[in-house]
N, C-alpha and C positions, 0 to 999 in steps of 0.2 A: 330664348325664354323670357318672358312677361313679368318684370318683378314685380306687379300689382300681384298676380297668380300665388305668388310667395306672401305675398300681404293677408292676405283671403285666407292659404292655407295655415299660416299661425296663427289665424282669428279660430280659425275651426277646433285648431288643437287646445287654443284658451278653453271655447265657449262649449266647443263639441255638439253645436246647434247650427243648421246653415241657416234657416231663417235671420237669428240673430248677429249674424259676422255680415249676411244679406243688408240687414236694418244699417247697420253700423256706418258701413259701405257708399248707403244709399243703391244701393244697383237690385236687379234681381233675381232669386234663390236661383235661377237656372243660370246664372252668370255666376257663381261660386262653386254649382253642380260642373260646370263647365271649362273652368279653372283648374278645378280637383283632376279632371280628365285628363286633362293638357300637361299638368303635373308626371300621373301618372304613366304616360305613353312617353314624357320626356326621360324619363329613370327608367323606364322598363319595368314596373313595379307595381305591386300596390300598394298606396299609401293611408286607405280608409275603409274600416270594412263596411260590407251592404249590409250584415244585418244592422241594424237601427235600433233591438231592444236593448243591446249593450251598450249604453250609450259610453260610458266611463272606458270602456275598451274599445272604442271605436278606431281609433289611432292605430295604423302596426307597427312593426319593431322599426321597418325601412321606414315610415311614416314619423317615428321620434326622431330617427338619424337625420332627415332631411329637415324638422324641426327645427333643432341643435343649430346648425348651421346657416337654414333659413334668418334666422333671430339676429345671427351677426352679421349675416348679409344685408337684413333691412337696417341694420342699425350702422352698418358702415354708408349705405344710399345715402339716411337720413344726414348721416355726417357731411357728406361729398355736396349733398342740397345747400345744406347751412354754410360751406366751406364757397363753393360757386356764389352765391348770395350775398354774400360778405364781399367777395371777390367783384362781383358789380358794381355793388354800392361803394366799392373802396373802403372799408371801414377798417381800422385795426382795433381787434378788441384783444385787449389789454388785461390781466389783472397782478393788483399793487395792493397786498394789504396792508391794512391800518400804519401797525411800527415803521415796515419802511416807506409804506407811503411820505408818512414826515419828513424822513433824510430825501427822498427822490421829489417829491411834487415839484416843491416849488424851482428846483432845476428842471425838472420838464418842462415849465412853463415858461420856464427863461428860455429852452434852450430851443424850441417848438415854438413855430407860431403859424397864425393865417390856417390856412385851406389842412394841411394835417395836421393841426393839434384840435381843430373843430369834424374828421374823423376819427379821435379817438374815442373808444368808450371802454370805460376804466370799471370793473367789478374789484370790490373792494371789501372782501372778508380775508378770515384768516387762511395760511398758506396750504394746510391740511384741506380744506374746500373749494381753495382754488387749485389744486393739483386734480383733484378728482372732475373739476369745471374742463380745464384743461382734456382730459382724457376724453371727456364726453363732448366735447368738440365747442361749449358754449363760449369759451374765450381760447384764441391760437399763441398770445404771450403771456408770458409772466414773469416778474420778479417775484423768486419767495425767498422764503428763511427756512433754514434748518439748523440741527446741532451736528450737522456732521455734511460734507459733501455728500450731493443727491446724486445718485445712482438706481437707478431705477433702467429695466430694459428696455420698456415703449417712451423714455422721455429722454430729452438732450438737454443736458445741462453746461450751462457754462456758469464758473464759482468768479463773481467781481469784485469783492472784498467779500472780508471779517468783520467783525465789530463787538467790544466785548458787554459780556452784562453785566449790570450792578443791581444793588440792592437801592429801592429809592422807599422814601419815609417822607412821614410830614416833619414840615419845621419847627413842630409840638414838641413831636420826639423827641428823648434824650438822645439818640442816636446821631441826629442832627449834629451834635457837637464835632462827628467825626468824618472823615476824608475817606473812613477804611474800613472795612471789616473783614474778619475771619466768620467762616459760614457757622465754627459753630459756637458763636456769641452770639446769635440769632437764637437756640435750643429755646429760651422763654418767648420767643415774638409770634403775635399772631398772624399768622399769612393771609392776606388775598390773591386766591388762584386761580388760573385762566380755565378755558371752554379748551374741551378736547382740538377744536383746529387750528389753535395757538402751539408754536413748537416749544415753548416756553417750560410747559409740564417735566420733559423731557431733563430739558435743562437744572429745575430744580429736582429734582430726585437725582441725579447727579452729583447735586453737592449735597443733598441731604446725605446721602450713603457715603458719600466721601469726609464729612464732618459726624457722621454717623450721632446726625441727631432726628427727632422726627417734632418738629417744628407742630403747634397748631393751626390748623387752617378752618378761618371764621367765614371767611366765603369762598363758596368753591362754584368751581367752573362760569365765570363771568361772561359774556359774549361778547362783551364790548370794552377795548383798552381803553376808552376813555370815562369811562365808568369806575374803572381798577383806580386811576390817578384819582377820581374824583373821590372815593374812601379814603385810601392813603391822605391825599390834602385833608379828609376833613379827622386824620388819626386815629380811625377804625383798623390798621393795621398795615403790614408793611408789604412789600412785592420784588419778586424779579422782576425786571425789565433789561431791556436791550438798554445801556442806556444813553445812547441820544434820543429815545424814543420821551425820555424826561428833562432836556436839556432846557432851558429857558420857562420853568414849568413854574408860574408863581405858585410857592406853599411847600412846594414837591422839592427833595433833594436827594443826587444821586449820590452813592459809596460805589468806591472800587470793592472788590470781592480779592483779599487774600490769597485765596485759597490755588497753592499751584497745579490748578489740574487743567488741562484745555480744551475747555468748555470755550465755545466763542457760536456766535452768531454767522451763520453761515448765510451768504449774500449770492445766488445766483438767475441768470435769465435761462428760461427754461420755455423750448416750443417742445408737441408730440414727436416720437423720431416718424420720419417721412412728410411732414408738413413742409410744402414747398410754400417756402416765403416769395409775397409780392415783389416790387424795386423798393416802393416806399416802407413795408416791413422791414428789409433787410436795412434799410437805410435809418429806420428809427431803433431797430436792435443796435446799430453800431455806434450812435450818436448817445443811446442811454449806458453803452458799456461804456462811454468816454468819461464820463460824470464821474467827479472827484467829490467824494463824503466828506464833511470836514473834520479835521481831526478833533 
């Protein structure tokens, strides 16, 4: 079978025009007429009907079924292309969001040098985006975060630390004065909170329902953590954070979080299940699980 053939026949089912899947193409109309045939004789079947005024019913039942599946056919090729290509050029592509980016880089950097630390190439949003990058084949590693051990069916996870969160404020703040807090002595403070592909969200609804307070939230959904610190420092309000992700943060100060529930920052390297790692993949997975966080 011709998986260009299957290419042609999804276009048809989009556009339901062969002219135009023809244009698309670049090839022509009798080379998609032709396609459609080679289809049909391979299934035994027919897959489009000849009349031409129905256009919206063109497609038949066996013609959807063969759709359906066609779809994850070309979308696994397209994977297997991007996956070979990679695999040429040696490249490891990587992604490290933002929070742990900060505890991991600068030990990658130490720890990598020369010829593979100059193929890395690092995608660096949050771990909700990168999970879904992942799945779609545009990055094959990743460190994320969660609130909970990832378990997911198409992904392998492995959990390399914890890490807890706190509440960080500016040094304006009367809060400032303290080392600690119970979440719900927070119940007056106004929050700044992250973009849905921060696992952050998670985390604080967590402790709101556990201090069973409902906090104000002055901005919501941020896209970028360094943006969140940069309110906080200037005492527009306060934030969860991971926090060594605020550790050395002039302006910024972390609290511990009270409150005994365990809540923690989940740390693990995560490839698709069946992605066969390179020598030098396996050998950078093994060398970033060795990396000690500081306490």
């Amino acid at each position: 079978m011709n998986t260009r053939d299957l290419q042609y026949f999804v276009a048809l089912v989009k556009y339901k025009n062969y002219t135009r899947v023809a244009k698309e193409f670049k090839v022509s109309q009798p080379s998609i007429t032709q396609a459609i045939q080679r289809l049909e004789r391979e299934f035994n079947t027919q897959l489009v009907r000849k009349d031409r005024f129905h256009r919206d019913e063109m497609i038949t039942r066996s013609g959807l079924l063969l759709y359906e599946n066609a779809v994850l056919i070309n979308d696994k090729i397209d994977l297997t292309r991007k996956k070979i290509d990679r695999a040429n050029k040696k490249q490891i592509r990587f992604g490290l969001p933002p929070i742990i980016g900060k505890l991991y880089i600068s030990k990658i950097v130490e720890e990598f040098s020369g010829d593979l630390l100059s193929r890395l190439r690092i995608t660096s949003v949050g771990s909700h985006d990168l999970l879904n990058q992942l799945r779609k084949g545009k990055i094959d590693i990743a460190i994320l975060g969660s609130t909970a051990p990832i378990n997911e069916e198409d992904i392998f996870a492995e959990l390399v630390a914890t890490r807890p969160f706190g509440i960080i404020v500016s040094e304006q703040n009367q809060l400032a004065q303290k080392d600690a807090v119970h979440f719900n002595e927070l119940a007056e403070q106004k929050f700044i909170n992250y973009d849905q592909q921060y696992v952050h969200q998670s985390a604080f609804q967590a402790y709101c329902t556990y201090a069973q307070i409902k906090p104000q939230i002055v901005v919501y959904r941020l896209p970028n953590v360094s943006w969140i610190k940069e309110l906080v420092r200037q005492n527009k309000g306060i934030s969860l954070m991971v926090k060594d992700a605020a550790t050395n943060e002039p302006g910024i100060k972390a609290l511990d979080i009270l409150d005994p529930i365990p809540e923690k920052f989940y740390i693990s390297i995560v490839i698709r299940e069946g992605y066969v790692l390179s020598d030098d993949e396996q050998d950078f997975i093994q060398r970033v699980k060795q990396i000690q966080l500081d306490n």
